[in-house]
N, C-alpha and C positions, 0 to 999 in steps of 0.2 A: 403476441408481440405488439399490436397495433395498442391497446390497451395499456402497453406498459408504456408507450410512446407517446401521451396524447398530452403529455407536458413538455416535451423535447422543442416542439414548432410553438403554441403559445409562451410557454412560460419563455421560452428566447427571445419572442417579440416583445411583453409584458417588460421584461429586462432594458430590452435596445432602446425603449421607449421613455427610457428615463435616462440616457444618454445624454452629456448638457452639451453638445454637437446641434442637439433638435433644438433645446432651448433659445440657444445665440440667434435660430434665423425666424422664430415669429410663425412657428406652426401648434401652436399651444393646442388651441382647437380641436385640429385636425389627429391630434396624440389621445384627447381625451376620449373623441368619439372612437375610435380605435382600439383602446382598451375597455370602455362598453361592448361593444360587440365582441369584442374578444374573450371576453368574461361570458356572453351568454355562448360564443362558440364551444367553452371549454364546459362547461356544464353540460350541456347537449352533446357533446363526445361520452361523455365519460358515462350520463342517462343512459344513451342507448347503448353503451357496450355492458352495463350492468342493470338490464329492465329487467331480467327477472330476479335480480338480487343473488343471482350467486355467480355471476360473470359467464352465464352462458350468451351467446344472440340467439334469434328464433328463426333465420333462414342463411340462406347463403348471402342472398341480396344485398342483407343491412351489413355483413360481413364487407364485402366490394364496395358501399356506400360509405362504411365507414372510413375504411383504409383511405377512400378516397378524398374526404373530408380532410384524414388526418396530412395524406402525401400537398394536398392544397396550402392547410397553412402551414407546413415546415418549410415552403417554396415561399410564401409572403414572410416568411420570417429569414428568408437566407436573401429574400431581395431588399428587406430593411438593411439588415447588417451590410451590405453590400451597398446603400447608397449613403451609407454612414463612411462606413471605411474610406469610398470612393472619393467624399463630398469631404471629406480632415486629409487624403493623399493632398486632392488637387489644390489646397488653398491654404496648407499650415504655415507656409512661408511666409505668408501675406501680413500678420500683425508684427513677425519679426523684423520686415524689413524697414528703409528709411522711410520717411515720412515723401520723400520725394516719387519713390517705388513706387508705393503703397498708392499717390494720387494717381499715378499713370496706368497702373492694374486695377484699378476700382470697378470700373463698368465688370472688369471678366471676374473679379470675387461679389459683386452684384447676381450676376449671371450665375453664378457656383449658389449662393444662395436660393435665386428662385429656384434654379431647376431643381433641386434637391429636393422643397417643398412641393414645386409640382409634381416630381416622382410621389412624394409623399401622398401624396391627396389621391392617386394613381390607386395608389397600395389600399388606401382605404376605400378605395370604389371596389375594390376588389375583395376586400375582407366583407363589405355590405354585400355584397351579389353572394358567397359562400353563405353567412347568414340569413339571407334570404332561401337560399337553396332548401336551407337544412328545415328550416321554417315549413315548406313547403312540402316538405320531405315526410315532415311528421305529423302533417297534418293530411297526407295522404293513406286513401284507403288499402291500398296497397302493403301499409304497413303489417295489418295484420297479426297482428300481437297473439289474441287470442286463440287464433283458427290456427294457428302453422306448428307444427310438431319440434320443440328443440331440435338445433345441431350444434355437436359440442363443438369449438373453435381450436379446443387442444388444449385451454386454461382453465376449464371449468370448475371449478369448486367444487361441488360433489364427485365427478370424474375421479378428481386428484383424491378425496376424502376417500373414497370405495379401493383406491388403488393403497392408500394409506392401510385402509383397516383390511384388507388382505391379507397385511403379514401377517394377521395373526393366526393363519392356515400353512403357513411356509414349515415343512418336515422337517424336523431335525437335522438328518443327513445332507439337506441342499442348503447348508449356511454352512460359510469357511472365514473362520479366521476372525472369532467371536469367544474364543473361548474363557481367553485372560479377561475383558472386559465384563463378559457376563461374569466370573468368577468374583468379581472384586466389586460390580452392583449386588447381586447377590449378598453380600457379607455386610457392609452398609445397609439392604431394606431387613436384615435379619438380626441387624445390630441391639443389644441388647436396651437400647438407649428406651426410655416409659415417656417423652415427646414424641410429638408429631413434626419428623424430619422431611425436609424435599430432598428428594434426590432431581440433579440437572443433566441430562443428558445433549450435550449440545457440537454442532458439525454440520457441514455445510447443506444442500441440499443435496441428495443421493448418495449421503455417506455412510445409511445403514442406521441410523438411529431408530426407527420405526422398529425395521426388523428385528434389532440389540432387542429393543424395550417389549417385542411381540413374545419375544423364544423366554425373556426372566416371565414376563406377566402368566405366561401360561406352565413353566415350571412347576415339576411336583415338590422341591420344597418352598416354593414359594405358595400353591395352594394351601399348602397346609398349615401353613405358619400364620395366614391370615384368614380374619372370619368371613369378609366382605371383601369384594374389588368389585373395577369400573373401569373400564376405557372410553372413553371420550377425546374424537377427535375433534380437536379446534381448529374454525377456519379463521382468515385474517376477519370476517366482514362476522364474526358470531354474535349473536344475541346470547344475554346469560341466562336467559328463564328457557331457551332451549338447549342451553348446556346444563341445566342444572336437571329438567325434566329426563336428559336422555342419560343419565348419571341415577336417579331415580329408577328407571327400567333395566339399567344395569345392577342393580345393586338387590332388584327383588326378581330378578331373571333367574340371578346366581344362587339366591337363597330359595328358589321355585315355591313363589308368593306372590300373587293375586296383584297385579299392578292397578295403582289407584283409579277407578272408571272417572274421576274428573280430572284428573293430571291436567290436561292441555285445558281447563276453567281456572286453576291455580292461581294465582297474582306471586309477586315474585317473593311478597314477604311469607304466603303461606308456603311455597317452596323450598325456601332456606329453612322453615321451621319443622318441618317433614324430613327434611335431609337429617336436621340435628336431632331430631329426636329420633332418628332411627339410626344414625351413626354414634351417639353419645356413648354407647358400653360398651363399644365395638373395637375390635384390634380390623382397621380397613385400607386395604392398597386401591390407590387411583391412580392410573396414567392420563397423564395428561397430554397427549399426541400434538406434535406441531403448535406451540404454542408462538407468538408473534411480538409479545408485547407484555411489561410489567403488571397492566393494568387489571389482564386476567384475575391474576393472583389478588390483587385486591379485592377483585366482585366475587371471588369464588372463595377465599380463606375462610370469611364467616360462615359458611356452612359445613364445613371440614374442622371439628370439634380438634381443639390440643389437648387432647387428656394425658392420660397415664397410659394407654393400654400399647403404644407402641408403633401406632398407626405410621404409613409411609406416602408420601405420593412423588411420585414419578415424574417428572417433565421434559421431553423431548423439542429442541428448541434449534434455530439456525442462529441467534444470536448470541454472543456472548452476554451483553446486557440484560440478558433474562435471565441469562443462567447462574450469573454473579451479585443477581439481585438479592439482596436480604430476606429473607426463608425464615430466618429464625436459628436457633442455638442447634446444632451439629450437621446443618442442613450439607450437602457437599454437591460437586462437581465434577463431570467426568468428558473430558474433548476427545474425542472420533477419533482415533487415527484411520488413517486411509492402509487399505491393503499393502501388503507386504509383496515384492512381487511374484515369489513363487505361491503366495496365498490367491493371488490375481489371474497367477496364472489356471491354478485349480480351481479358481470359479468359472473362466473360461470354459476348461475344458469341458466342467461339469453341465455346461448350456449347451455350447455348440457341438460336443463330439459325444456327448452322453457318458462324459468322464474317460473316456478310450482314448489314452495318449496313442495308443498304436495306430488307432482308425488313422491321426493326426496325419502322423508319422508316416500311415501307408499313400498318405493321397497329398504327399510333397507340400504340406500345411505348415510345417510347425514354425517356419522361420518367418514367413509375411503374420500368422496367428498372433507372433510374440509384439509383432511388431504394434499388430493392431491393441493389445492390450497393453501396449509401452504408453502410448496415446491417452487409454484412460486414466494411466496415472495414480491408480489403486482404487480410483471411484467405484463402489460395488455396483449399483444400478447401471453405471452406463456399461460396467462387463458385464453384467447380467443379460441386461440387455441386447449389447452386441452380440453377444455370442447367441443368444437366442435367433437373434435373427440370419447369423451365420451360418447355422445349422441347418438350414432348408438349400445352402450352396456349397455346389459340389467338386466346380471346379476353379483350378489353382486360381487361373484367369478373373471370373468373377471375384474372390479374396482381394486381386490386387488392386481389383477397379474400386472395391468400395475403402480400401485405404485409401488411394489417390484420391478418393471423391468425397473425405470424410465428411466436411463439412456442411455438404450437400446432400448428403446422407444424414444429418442431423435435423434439417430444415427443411424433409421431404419424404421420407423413412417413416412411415406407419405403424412401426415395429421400435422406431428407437424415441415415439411419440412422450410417452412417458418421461423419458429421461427431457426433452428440452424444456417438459409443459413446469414439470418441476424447477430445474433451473429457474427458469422463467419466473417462476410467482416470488426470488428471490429481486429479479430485478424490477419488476413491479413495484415492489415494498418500497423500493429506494425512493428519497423525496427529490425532488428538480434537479437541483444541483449536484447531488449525488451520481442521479444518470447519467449525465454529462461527463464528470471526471471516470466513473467506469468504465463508460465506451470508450475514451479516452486509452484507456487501457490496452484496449485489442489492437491499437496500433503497434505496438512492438512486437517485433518477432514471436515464434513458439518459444516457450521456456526462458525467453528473455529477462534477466534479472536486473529487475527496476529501481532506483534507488529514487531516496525520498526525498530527499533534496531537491534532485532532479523532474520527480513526477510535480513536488508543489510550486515550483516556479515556472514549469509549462502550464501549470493549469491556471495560474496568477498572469501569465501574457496571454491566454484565451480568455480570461474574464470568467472562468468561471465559480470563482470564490467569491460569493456573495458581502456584499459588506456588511460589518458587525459596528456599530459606534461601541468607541474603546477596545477594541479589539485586534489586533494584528492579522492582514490577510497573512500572514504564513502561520500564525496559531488558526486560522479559520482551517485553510489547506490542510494543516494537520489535524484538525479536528474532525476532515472528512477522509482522512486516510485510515485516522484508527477505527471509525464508524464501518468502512468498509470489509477491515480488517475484522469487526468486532460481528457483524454479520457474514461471514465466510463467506464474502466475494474473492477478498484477495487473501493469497496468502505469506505469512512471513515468512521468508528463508533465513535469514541473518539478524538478530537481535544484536547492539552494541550492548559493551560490557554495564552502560548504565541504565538497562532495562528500558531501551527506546528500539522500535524497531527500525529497520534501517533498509533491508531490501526487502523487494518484495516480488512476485510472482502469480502470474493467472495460471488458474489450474486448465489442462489443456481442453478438455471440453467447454468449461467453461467460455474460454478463449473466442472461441468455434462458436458460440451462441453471441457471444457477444461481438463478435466480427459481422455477423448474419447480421443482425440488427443494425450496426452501422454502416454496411454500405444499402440496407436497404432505406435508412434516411438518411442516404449520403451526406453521412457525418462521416466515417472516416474508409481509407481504403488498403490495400494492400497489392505494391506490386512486385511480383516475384517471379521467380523461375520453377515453381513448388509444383510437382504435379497434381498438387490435392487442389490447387488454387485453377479459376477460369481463368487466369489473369491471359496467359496465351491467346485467348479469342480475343481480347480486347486492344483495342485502339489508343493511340495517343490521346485521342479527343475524349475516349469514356473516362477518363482523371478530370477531365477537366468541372463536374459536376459536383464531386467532393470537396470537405472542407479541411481533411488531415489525409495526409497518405505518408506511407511510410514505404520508400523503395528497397529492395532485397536483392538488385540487381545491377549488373552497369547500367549506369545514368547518361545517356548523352541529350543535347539540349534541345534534343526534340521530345522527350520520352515525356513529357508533360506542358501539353500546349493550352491556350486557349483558358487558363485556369483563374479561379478565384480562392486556391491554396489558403488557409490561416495558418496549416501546419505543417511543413517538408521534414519528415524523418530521414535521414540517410543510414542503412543500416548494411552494406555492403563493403569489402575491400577492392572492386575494381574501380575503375578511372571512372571520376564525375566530370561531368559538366552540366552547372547549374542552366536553368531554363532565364531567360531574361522578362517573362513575364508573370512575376513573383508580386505585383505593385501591392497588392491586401495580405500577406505575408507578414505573422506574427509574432511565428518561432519555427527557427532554424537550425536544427539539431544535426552537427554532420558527425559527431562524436565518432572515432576511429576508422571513420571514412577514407576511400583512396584518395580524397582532394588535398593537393599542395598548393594551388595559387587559389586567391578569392577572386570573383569577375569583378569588373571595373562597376556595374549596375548596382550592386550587391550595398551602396552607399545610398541608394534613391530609394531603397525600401522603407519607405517612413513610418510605416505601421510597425516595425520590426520590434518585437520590446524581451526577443529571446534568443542570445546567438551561442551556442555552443560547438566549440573547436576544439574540445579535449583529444587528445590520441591523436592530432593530425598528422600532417607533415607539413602543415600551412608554418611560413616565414615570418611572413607582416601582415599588419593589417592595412589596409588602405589608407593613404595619406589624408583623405576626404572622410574617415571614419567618423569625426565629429554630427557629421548630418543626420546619423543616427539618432537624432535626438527624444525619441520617445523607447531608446534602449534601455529593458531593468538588468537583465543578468544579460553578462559575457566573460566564458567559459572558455580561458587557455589552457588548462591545466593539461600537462604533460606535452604540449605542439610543442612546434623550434622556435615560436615566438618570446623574444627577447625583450624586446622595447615597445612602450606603447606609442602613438606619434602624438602628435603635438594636438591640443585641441581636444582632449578629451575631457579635459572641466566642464567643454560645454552639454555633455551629455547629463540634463539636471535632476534626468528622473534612477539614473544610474543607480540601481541597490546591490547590486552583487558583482564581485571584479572579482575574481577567481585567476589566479597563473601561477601558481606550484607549478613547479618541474623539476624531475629529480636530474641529478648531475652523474652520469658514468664516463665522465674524464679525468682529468686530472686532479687531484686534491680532492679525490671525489669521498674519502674519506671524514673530513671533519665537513668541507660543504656539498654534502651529498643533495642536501635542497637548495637550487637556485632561482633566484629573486627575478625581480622583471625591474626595468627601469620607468620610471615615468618621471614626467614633470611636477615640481611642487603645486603646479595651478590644479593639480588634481583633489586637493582639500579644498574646493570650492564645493564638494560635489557636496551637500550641506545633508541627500538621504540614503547614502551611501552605507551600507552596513554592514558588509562583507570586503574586506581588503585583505588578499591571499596571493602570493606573498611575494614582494616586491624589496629592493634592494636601498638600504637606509643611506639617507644621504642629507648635509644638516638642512637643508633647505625645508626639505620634508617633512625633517620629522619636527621642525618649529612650527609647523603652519597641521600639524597632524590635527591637534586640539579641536579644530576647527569643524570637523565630521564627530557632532556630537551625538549622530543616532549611531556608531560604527558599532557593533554586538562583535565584532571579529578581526582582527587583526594579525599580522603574519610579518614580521619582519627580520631581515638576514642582513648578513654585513653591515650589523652593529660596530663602532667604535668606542672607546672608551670616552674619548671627550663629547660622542650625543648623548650621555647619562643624565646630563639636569634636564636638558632639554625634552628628551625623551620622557623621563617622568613629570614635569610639568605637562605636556601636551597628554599624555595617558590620564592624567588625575583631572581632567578636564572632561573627561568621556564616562558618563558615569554609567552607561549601562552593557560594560564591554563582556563579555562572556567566554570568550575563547582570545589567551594572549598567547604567541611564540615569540620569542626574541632571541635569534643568534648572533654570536660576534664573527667581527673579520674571519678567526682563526683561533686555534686553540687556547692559545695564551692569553687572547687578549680578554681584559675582565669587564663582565656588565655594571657597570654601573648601577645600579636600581634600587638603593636605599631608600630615594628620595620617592616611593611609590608608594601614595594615600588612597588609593581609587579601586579595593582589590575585593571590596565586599561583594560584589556582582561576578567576578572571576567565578569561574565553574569547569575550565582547562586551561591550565597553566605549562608552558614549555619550554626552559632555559636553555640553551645551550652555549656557553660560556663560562670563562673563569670565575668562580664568587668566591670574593676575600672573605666573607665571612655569611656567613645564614642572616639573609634580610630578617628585620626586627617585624614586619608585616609579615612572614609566613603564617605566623599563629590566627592573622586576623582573616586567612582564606575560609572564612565558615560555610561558604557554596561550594568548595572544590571539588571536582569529582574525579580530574586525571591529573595529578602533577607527576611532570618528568625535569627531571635532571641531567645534562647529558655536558661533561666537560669539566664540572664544578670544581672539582680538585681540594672540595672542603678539609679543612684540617681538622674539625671540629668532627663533633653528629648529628647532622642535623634530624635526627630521629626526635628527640625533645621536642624538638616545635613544629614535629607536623604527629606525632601520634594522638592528641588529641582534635584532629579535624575530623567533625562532626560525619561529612557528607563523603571522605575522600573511598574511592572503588576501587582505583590504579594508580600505582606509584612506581613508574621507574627511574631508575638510579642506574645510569652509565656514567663511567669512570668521573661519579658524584663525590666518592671518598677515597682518601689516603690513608687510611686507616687501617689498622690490621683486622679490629675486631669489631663487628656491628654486630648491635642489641636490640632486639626491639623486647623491651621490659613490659608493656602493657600498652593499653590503646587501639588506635586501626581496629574499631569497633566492625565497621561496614565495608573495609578492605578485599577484594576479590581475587584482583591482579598485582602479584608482586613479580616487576623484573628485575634481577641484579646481574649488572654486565661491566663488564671489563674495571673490573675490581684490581689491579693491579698488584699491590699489597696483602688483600684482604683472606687472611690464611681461616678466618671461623667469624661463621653464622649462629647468633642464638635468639632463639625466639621464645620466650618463657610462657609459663602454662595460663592461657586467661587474653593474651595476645592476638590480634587477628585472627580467631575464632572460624570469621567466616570465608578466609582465604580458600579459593577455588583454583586458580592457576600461580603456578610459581615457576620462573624461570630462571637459571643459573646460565650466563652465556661470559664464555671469555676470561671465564675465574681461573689462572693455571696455577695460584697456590693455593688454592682453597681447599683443604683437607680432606673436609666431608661435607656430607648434606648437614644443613643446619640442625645444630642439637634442637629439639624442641618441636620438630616438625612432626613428630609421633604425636604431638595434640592437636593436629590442626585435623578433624576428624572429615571438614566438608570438602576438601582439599582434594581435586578428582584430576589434575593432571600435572606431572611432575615433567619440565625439558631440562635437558643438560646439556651444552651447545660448546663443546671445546675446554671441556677443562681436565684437570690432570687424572690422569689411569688409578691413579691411588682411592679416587673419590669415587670413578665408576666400580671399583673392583671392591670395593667394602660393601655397595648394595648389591652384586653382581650374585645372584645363586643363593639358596637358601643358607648356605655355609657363610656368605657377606657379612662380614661386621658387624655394620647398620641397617644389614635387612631387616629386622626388628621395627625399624624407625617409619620406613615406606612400606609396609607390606599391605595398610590398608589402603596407600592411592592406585584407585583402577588405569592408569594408565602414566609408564613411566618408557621415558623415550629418551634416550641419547643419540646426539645430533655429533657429527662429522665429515670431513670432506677427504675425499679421496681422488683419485686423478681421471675420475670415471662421472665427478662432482658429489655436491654433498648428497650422504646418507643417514639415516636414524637406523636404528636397532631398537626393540623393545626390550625394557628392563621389569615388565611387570611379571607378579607371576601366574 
């Protein structure tokens, strides 16, 4: 761990130190020498946890020396950040105010700046004595390099390498839940293709790839089929002339041939020329175990001959980026699924009870057992694992102590050693900032489902999205989401329909390693009522060392004293009450929390730049909310908050205003989404990019123009006479992305002819009357979701949007008067089609060549619509058909092999009609 961490404390300091806070007071100097040392500090971490080059240390000593190094400077780097934070709380006021102020408080922002620089100078006396230590450290004889026997630390390189190349002795009989995947590698390395194909085996750590690739590689019809093979395990730190050497003794091992007596004299151009000439005729399988990086593939392809004879090689990978790498012409790819759970559960059994559900069953096991393998989440190593180490315990009692103590049992467990070391070498790989946003992670609950919106703008008010010139910190943020995603740290649960993914998920061990980690460099913490957790021993004051916590419990405003907080999760429904010593507090996440009033303090938080109140029962916001002025996002969506109060133009750095709320009263019907009120002085906000969604009013929408970075826009209680106005101010914003525009009320019609500004649109969402199909639908070339909802077109507007290039999702709520819609060709890359409340519309046809690649189609509220669309028998990728209230005539033609139109749907795998009963709504399956 200490090794995966030894960028966490410098490279945080390295960061603070370019903070232009330091700059303003004249410690130039004192910053430079600072990062000198700091630079030789981080190089002498990193030497001595890797001196013998494969990440072993050589006693216990340098072990406790190091840690201790490492726990030093993560404390000088959380005391910089802290006299930064402290040193912009006490003194931001000070250029805002008058010039009158300003002379009267001078001596005490005088005062603010020295001290700040003398703390500074403080910090650097203290960073020179560490460097001195280390200096002295290693220039002691004591170190002993040579004379002391390895001890492995749990990470070791070879360790992990021997634990690796074991699978290739693992029985047949003790693998479960392998069959389909080896079936279908198998078929690929035996494919009849005369190139040299990669096969990608790729999944996180401990998800069986090893073992997959052990049980094909040693297969008899894979011996057979091939003249040569070679296993080669690759470590992160490899040398290629001893991957290429130990690929050499594999290859004349298997052919029982005299291995060359100069091998290790070789140079690396005679090595590749010995590879080739003795794989050139050859039909040869190579696996390529644990590979890390593209770069392999480059140093190794020139000696792996592309002939004719059919040749394969194999590479088992945790990254997606390798595995998606270009290989060459049929090369393919294969992602891990994780156990199944009755497959999870029979690996279980097969470790701990020696496959005897009854043993299980006699000694009152099976319900805590399930439990503990609900935990692994289908990981096979860590049931291997566990269950291995379960099997030596006998009683109920012991079971349930090592479920409550899982986590502690991962980061102390001897037995479950293997599974963290693994892990582990995944978060190692990770570069600075990446660590950061992943421990970031383990703050949310077990199983907590993360959305991305919401992880990139916490990580964007922690600072820790590095800046890119020309680059967008939320394309950066998202460029460290998919990288995480793309290395199976995280994983996705929810993909939107335009192939982004959207939530996301720590796998539960994972979790658990990553939690260890960060309250061990109290970075982040966890308090709860959880029996698995110590949090019980712990005191109000042991929070107060941490930099994120995330509470899981009632909150009263002692339960976190004394604190230096950057991030307060609230993840509980009983009664809060915030702590009032919050002053370095960054992001405030109370989302569906039991809090209804905000405390009066809650305005002096000046550090604050992330407040979220979605799901509350919070009213108002503080009449003083303006003070917030280094606020970027704040998140009302779905509270009781109505109105924002006066004063919030002045928040300048403001980029995301989020207050959706849905409507379950009156009229809840056509405005089921209700707006928020604000002031027009709110178009001052000039980096404002998110406006969701707020109630149009003319003031507003003249002065909208004005927020020309907005990407997002949401507006309700539209009138007919804000139409010019409206589209002048919109065609002023040219890089808007997501538009909604509703009117008053059903009748009333948008206006929006006069809209020039649509090429950047990418979801578009009407809801209102349209006299006629805007003459700019045709020019939406980005579009990816348009909805229609109210339209009452007399026309079709099928013509001018079935040639958009990019559209996925199109719905159409009572959009048309028409009886009959056609869709005659076009909706190339169409996925989602809704058709709702069609009123008129007695027949659907969709002719053969048309939306092709439509996957969902929904029918909702159509009560004279006849039948399923003619035409829907070609739409062959089409996997799920809903029928949501429409007439019996339509259900009972596809109902039963005898149905009319079963013909039409008998190839979509899942067909569901939806209805409501007084017991509430139900679905019925209509598939067969």
């Amino acid at each position: 761990m200490t090794s995966a961490t030894v960028d966490v404390g410098i490279g945080m300091i390295l960061g603070l130190l370019e903070n232009e806070t330091l700059l303003l007071i004249g410690v130039h100097s004192e910053i430079e020498k600072m990062k000198k040392e700091l630079l030789i500090i981080k190089s002498f971490l990193e030497d001595t946890h890797k001196h013998d080059g494969n990440g072993f240390t050589t006693t216990a000593t340098p072990t406790q020396l190091f840690q201790t190094f490492v726990a030093n400077t993560r404390d000088v780097a959380y005391q910089v950040e802290d006299i930064i934070d402290d040193f912009t709380y006490h003194t931001h006021g000070y250029r805002s105010c008058t010039k009158l102020w300003r002379a009267f408080h001078f001596p005490k922002y005088m005062w603010a700046r020295h001290s700040i620089a003398q703390k500074l100078r403080t910090v650097n006396v203290m960073i020179q004595s560490i460097s001195e230590t280390m200096k002295r450290y290693n220039r002691s004889e004591t170190y002993g390099r040579a004379s002391l026997s390895p001890v492995d630390d749990g990470g070791g390189t070879k360790w992990l390498n021997n634990i690796s190349e074991s699978s290739l002795f693992f029985s047949e009989n003790s693998l479960v839940g392998i069959d389909a995947a080896k079936g279908k590698l198998i078929g690929w390395l035996l494919s009849p293709e005369p190139q040299r194909i990669v096969v990608s085996v790729v999944g996180m750590g401990g998800s069986g790839k090893t073992t997959l690739s052990a049980n094909i590689f040693k297969s008899q019809s894979v011996r057979k089929h091939f003249g040569s093979y070679a296993w080669v395990t690759i470590s992160k730190s490899y040398v290629i002339e001893d991957v290429f050497r130990t690929m050499i003794k594999e290859f004349y091992k298997e052919a029982e041939t005299q291995i060359p007596a100069d091998l290790y004299s070789l140079s690396y151009r005679e090595l590749v020329e010995k590879l080739v000439e003795y794989l050139q005729s050859k039909r040869y399988f190579v696996v390529l175990d644990d590979v890390w990086n593209t770069g392999l593939w480059r140093e190794i392809s020139i000696a792996l001959p592309d002939g004719i004879c059919g040749s394969r090689v194999m590479i088992t990978t945790r990254s997606n980026n390798v595995a998606s790498f270009s290989y060459g012409i049929g090369s393919q790819k294969h992602e891990i699924e994780l156990l199944k759970e009755d497959e999870a559960w029979v690996l279980f059994c097969n470790k701990a009870f020696s496959g005897s559900l009854e043993e299980c069953r006699r000694r009152n096991l099976e319900l805590i057992a399930r439990k503990l393998v609900e935990r692994c989440q289908g990981l096979p190593l860590a049931i291997a694992s566990l269950g291995s180490m379960m099997s030596t315990k006998k009683l109920e009692s012991e079971w349930k102590q090592v479920y409550n103590s899982l986590n502690w049992e991962l980061n102390n467990n001897l037995e479950l050693k293997v599974v963290r070391s693994i892990l582990l070498l995944s978060f190692s790989d990770l570069p600075y900032p990446l660590k950061r946003c992943f421990l970031y992670c383990s703050l949310f609950p077990l199983n907590y489902r993360m959305k991305r919106k919401r992880l990139v703008r916490m990580w964007m008010a922690q600072r820790f999205v590095e800046p890119i010139r020309g680059v967008k910190a939320e394309e950066v943020a998202d460029g460290y989401l998919n990288e995480l995603v793309y290395r199976n740290m995280l994983q996705v649960i929810l993909w939107n329909p335009f192939g982004r993914p959207k939530v996301f998920k720590l796998h539960d061990v994972i979790r658990e390693i990553a939690l260890s980690i960060s309250k061990a460099e109290r970075f982040c913490d966890v308090s709860s009522n959880d029996n698995d957790s110590d949090d019980d021993a712990k005191t109000t004051e042991d929070y107060g060392s941490t930099r994120h916590l995330c509470i899981q419990q009632e909150m009263r405003s002692g339960t976190v004293r004394k604190t230096n907080l950057h991030s307060l999760l609230v993840c509980t429904k009983h009664s809060i009450e915030l702590p009032p010593s919050l002053n370095l507090l960054r992001a405030l996440d109370l989302e569906g929390s039991g809090i209804s009033k905000l405390p009066d303090f809650l305005v002096t938080l000046f550090n604050l730049k992330y407040l979220n109140l979605s799901k509350t029962k919070v009213k108002e916001l503080p009449r003083d909310f303006h003070r917030l002025i280094n606020l970027e996002t704040l998140n009302t969506r779905h509270s009781e908050i109505d109105e924002l109060p006066p004063g919030m133009w002045k928040l300048r750095k403001l980029r995301y205003l989020i207050t959706f709320r849905c409507n379950y009263g009156r009229d809840s019907n056509w405005n089921y989404v209700l707006g928020t009120r604000v002031s027009a002085n709110i178009c001052q906000l000039k980096d404002l990019q998110v406006m969701d969604c707020f109630n149009a009013e003319a003031e507003l929408i003249k002065k909208l123009g004005n927020m020309t970075q907005l990407t997002r826009i949401s507006l309700v209680m539209i009138r007919r006479e804000h139409g010019s106005d409206l589209c002048q101010s919109l065609n002023k914003i040219k890089r808007l992305r997501f538009l909604s525009l509703t009117s008053i009320h059903e009748e009333e019609p948008l206006e929006i002819d006069g809209l020039i500004a649509t090429a950047s649109i990418e979801k578009l969402f009407l809801a209102g009357k349209l006299e006629r199909v805007p003459n700019w639908f045709s020019t939406l070339q980005n579009v990816t979701y348009l909805g229609l909802r109210g339209s009452q077109l007399q026309e079709n507007a099928i013509h001018y949007l079935q040639t958009l290039p990019k559209l996925v999702w199109l719905s159409f709520y009572n959009a048309y008067m028409g009886t009959r819609l056609c869709f005659a060709e076009g909706f190339q890359n169409l996925k989602i089609l809704d058709i709702v409340q069609m009123q008129h519309l007695t027949e659907v046809i969709i002719e053969d060549g048309a939306m092709f690649e439509l996957q969902k189609l929904y029918v909702r509220a159509c009560r004279v619509l006849e039948s399923v669309p003619k035409g829907i028998e070609n739409l062959v990728n089409l996997q799920e058909l809903h029928l949501s209230h429409v007439s019996d005539q339509l259900v009972e033609r596809i109902r039963g092999e005898c149905g009319v139109d079963r013909w039409r749907v008998k190839h979509i795998p899942a067909i569901k009609h939806h209805f409501k009963t007084d017991n509430g709504s139900l679905y019925v399956s209509l598939s067969s």
